[in-house]
C-alpha positions, 0 to 999 in steps of 0.5 A, a space after each residue: 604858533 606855526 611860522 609863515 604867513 596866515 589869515 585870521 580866522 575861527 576855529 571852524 571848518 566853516 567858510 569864511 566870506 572874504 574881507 572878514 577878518 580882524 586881528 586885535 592886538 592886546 589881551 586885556 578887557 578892551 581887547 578882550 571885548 572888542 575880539 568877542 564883540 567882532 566874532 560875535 557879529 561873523 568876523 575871524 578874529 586872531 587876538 595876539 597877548 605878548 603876555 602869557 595869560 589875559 586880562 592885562 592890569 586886572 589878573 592874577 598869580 600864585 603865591 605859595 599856596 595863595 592866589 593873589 590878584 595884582 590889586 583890588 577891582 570893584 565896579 558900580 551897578 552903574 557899570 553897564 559895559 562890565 556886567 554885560 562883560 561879565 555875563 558875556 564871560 559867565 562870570 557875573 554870579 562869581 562878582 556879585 553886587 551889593 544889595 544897596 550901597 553900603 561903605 563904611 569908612 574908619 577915621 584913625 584920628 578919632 577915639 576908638 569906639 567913635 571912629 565909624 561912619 557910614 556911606 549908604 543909600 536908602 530906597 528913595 529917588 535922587 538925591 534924598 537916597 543919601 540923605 540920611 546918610 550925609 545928615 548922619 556922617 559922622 566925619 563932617 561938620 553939620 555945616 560941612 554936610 550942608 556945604 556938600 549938599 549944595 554942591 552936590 547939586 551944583 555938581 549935578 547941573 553941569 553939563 558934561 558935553 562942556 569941553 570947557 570942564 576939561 580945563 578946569 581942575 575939580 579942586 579949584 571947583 570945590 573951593 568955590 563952591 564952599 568945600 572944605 579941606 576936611 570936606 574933600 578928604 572925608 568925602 570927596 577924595 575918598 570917591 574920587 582918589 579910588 575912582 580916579 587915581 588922583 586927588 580933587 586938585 589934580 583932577 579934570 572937572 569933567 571926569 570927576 563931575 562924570 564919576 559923582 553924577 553917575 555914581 551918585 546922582 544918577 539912580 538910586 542903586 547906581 554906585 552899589 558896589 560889586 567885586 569878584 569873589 574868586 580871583 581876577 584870573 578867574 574871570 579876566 583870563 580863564 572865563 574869557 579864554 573859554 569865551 573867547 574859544 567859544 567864538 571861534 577866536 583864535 588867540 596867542 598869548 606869548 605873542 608880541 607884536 612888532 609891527 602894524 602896517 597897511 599891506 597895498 590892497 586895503 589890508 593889514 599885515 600885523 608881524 610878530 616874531 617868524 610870521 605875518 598875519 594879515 586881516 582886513 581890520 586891526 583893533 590896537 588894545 595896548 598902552 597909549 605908548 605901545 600904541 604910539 610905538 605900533 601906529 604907522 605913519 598918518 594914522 593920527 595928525 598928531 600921534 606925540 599925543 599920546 605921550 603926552 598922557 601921563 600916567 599914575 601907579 597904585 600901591 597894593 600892599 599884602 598882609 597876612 595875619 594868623 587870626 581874623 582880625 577884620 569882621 566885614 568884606 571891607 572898609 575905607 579909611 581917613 586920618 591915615 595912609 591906608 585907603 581901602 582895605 578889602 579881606 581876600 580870604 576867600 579868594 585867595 584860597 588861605 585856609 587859616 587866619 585872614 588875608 587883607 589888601 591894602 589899595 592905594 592909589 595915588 601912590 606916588 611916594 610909596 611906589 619905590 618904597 622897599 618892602 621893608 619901608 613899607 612894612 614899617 609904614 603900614 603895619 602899625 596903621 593897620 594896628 591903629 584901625 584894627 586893634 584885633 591885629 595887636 595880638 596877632 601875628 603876620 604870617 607874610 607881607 608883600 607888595 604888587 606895584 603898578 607903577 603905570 597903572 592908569 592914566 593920569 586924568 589931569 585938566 586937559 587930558 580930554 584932548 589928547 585921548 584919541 577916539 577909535 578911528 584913526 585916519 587909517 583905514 580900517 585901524 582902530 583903537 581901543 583901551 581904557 585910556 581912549 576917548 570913553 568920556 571915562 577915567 581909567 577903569 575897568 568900565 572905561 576898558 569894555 566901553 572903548 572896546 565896544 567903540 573900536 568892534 562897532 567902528 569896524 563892523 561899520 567898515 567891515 558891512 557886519 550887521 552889529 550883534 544884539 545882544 551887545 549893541 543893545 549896551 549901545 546907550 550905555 556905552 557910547 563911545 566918544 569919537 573926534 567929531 562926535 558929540 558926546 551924550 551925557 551920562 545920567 540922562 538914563 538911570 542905566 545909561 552909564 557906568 564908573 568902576 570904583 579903583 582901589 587897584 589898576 583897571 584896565 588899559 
């Protein structure tokens, strides 16, 4: 990167009209899709990453001769803004879906021989295509399954443009409408710790409402589950660095940003370590608390808002065995610390034995765990779950630590999530953590750089790209003053990425 003062602007010879130009702050999915979004539509675009590589929580990196993602990310068919994501990377056939939804979930307190049920869907409308599914699961009572239709139902007739949901905590709903303890471990936390990184008790109505009426009340095949089969970097950095070039985006890894301010004649200077970059727009795609840290003054009425977003980590635990010891892709469990388990094999690259990740959200207690703690925790789980591990031997056994993950989507967190205008002038924001109506995954990410690239194209007069702004019901961005539009009034107009690892912020 030169020292001095410069424009944003493509990689081109081409001449660019003036008052086009935009830099995006943040390398991560957000500002990854709002920097192609804009260039897309004729805007220079300079993305600045402080990090040597994109992708933000959603990457990659070598171990040995492994290469190990940061934690498990999975999307939903419903998840409209990541697969055009995907496609606008050339990265979809490298994350494929499932064909129909197919979860199997393993309870330890149950005799071996006993322990496996399944969630899945038949080709029937809403909400018979889980039908046989619940009618045949074998984790609940036969009044618990009849108690966990009667609310899905209920569940399904909430309005979710309701501000009134946000105040309310999803656990107290459930109690209500009859839910029992052992109802909302072997089903409802089961969805709902994975997608929202916290337990129904700690959750926001409004958000868990949104993630069981998209996933699972919406269309039949909305919740089919998708993951990447290469590494995340795969996707996330090296397919969407080449996207990225490929549209004329100049973009500085290594780069952090200092400073954010409207330089007198309706532009912006961005400073970074020995230069100054100026642009007409700015998209911050960073963390609500370097957000907080790079807004100028009057930008938002009450930026100490975003620091009132808490947040939430994810464990993602690593093992290695000499020897295959599970049969199937992944699995979900009950009765038992371990959460998700996904094999990584292919993946990563291992040659011999099997490689499995272990995703736990809401991973308060193990987040500071040493090693060693872990190991003794989780090890003999696994031998409960998977009696092929028993004769076999552990080549390696690590951990990746997210400790700010995601935000925290408490009752109330609606009302601090600020959407992509600010009271700025031609700043915006974006992040996984804005004003999306969704929680903290991938989806959320791309939906609320989708929001920030319309808002400044608006400003900027650019004619919006088609071939994005046709997501435009699918990934309607929530602005203060606006009225949200509920998810589901369209079988593809909404999307929840299932989390067993950090999404993207």
């Amino acid at each position: 990167m030169s020292h001095g003062t410069r424009s944003a602007g493509p990689r081109t010879d081409d001449p660019v009209p003036a008052g086009r130009h935009a830099v995006v702050v943040g390398g991560g999915l957000a500002g990854v899709t709002a920097a192609l979004a804009l260039a897309d539509a004729g805007v220079g675009v300079t993305l600045l990453e402080g990090r040597p590589r994109l992708g933000g929580l959603a990457f990659s990196f070598r171990r040995g001769d492994l290469t190990v993602d940061n934690g498990q990310h999975v999307y939903l068919r419903c998840c409209t803004a990541y697969r055009w994501f995907l496609d606008r990377i050339d990265g979809a056939a490298l994350a494929p879906l499932q064909d129909r939804l197919d979860v199997p979930v393993l309870d330890a307190a149950r005799p071996e021989g006993r322990r496996l049920g399944r969630l899945r869907r038949d080709a029937l409308p809403v909400p018979l295509h889980l039908g046989r599914s619940l009618a045949t699961y074998p984790h609940l009572s036969l009044a618990d399954r009849a108690r966990v239709g009667r609310a899905a139902l209920a569940l399904k007739g909430l309005d979710l443009t309701d501000p009134a949901l946000d105040t309310q905590d999803f656990g107290s709903w459930l109690a209500a409408h009859g839910q029992s303890a052992r109802a909302v471990e072997a089903l409802w936390d089961l969805v709902g710790v994975a997608t929202l990184n916290a337990v129904a008790g700690d959750s926001s109505l409004s958000l868990a409402a949104m993630v069981f009426k998209t996933g699972l009340l919406s269309d039949p095949g909305a919740a089919d589950i998708g993951w990447a089969r290469v590494p995340l970097g795969e996707l996330h950095d090296r397919l969407a660095r080449e996207a990225l070039d490929s549209a004329g985006v100049r973009t500085e890894v290594r780069t952090r940003v200092t400073s954010v301010c409207a330089n007198g004649n309706g532009g912006w200077s961005v400073r970074v370590p020995g230069e100054t970059v100026h642009a007409d727009a700015v998209v911050l795609a960073v963390p609500q608390r370097e957000t907080y840290d790079l807004l100028p003054a009057g930008a938002l009425d009450a930026p100490e808002r975003l620091l009132d977003i808490g947040t939430a980590p994810i464990l993602n635990v690593h093992v290695v065995y000499d020897r295959k010891v599970l049969a199937r892709p992944f699995f979900a469990a009950l009765g038992t610390p371990v959460q998700w388990v996904f094999d990584r094999t292919g993946a990563s690259g291992l040659k011999r034995g099997q490689y499995l990740a272990l995703s736990q959200s809401v991973a308060h207690d193990d987040i500071d765990q040493p090693v060693a703690v872990l190991r003794e925790r989780y090890l003999p789980e696994l031998e409960r779950l998977l009696p092929r591990t028993r004769d076999a031997r552990v080549e390696d056994f690590f951990v990746t630590r997210e400790r700010t993950a995601t935000f925290a989507p408490a009752p109330g967190v609606g009302r601090l999530r600020p959407g992509a205008r600010t009271k700025a002038p031609g700043l915006y924001l974006a992040g996984a953590w804005t004003a999306t109506g969704w929680p903290a995954t991938m989806e959320s990410a791309v939906r609320s750089g989708v929001g920030a690239a319309d808002a400044a194209l608006k400003a900027l007069g650019r004619p919006r790209p088609r071939h994005l702004f046709a997501l435009e019901e699918a990934a309607h961005p929530t602005f203060p003053g606006d009225t949200p539009r509920p998810p589901g009034h369209h079988p593809e107009d909404a999307g929840v990425a299932l989390r067993g690892g950090p999404g993207e912020g």
